[in-house]
C-alpha positions as CSV (number, residue, x, y, z in Angstrom):
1,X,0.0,0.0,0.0
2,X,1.3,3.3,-1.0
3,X,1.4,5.9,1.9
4,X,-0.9,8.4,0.7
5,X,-3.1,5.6,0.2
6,X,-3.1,5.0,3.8
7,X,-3.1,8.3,4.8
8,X,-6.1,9.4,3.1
9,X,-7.9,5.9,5.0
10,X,-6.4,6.7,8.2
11,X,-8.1,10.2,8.0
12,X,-11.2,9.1,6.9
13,X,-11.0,7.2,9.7
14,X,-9.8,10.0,11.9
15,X,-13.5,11.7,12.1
16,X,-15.4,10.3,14.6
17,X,-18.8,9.5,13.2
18,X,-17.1,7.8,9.8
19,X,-14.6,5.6,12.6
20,X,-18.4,5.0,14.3
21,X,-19.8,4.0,11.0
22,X,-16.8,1.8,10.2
23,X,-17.0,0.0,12.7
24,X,-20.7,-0.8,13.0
25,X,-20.4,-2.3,9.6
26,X,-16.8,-4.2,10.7
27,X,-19.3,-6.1,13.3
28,X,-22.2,-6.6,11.1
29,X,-20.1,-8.9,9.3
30,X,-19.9,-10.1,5.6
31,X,-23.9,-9.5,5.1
32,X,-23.3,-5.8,5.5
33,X,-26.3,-3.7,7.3
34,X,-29.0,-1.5,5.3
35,X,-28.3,1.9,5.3
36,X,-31.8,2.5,7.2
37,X,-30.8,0.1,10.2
38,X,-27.2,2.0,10.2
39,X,-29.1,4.6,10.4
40,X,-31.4,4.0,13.2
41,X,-28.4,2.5,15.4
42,X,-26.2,5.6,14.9
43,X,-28.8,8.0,15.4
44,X,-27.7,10.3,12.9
45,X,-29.5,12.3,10.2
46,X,-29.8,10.8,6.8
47,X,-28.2,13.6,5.5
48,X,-24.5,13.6,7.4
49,X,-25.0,9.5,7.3
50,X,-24.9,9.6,3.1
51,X,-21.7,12.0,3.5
52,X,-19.7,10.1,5.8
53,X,-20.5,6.9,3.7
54,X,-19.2,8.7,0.7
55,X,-15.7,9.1,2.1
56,X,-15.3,5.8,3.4
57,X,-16.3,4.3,-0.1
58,X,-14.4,7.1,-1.9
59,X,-10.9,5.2,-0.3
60,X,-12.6,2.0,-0.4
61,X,-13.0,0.5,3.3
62,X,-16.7,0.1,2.6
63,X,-18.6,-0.4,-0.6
64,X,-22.9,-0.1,-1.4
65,X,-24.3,-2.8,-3.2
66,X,-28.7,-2.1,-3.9
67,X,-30.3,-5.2,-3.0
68,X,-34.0,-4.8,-4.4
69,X,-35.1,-1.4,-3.1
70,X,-32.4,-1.3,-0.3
71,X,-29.3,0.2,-0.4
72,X,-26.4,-2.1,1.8
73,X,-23.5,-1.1,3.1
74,X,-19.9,-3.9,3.4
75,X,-16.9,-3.6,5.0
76,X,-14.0,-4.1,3.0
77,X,-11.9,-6.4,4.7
78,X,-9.8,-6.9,2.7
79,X,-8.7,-3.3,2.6
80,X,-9.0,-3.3,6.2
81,X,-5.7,-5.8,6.5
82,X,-4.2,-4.3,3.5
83,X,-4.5,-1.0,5.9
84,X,-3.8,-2.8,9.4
85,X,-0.8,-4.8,8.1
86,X,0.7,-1.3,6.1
87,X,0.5,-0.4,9.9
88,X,2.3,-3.5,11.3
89,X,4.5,-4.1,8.3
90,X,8.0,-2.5,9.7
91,X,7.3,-2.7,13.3
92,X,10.5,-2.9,15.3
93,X,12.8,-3.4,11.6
94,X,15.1,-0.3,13.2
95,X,15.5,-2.2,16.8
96,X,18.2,-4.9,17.3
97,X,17.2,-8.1,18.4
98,X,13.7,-7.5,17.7
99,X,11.3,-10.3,18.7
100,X,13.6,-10.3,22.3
101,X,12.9,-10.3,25.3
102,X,13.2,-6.8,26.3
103,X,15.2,-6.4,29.8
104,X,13.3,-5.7,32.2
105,X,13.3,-1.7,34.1
C-alpha cells in the first residue's frame, strides 16, 4: 500500500462519526447492514449518514451494493488488513534483536 493511500484511510477514519460508521459495519459482518438500520443504530441524520459513507467508499474501506429497493452497506476487509498490516509491516525493523525479550526496568 502506498502511503498516501493510507493516509487518506487513516483520515477518513480520523473523524469520529465515519470511525463510528466503520466499525458498526466491521461487526455486522460479511452480510453488510442497510443503510436505514445504520441509520437507526447511529442515530444520525440521513443527511450527514450519506456524506460520511461517501468518504469511506471514496478510499474503499466500505462499498454499497442495492439489494432490491435497499441500499447495503460492506466492509472491506480486505482493505482493512491491507490497511492494518501497512500499519504493522515494519514494526520494530530499526531495533536490534527484535522479537527479544526486552530487559526488564
Amino acid at each position: 500500500m502506498k502511503l498516501d493511500d493510507a493516509a487518506a484511510r487513516l483520515e477518513a477514519l480520523g473523524n469520529t462519526t465515519r470511525l463510528k460508521i466503520y466499525r458498526a459495519l466491521v461487526r455486522a459482518g460479511h452480510a453488510g447492514m442497510p443503510v436505514g438500520r445504520l441509520q437507526e443504530r447511529l442515530k444520525i441524520p440521513a443527511s450527514t449518514l450519506s456524506h460520511h459513507v461517501k468518504t469511506l467508499v471514496a478510499v474503499g474501506l466500505i462499498s454499497q451494493l442495492r439489494e432490491g429497493t435497499t441500499l447495503v452497506c460492506h466492509a472491506e476487509y480486505d482493505m482493512m488488513r491491507s490497511l492494518v498490516g501497512f500499519l504493522v509491516s515494519e514494526c520494530c525493523v530499526d531495533e536490534s534483536g527484535c522479537g527479544s525479550a526486552r530487559p526488564a526496568a
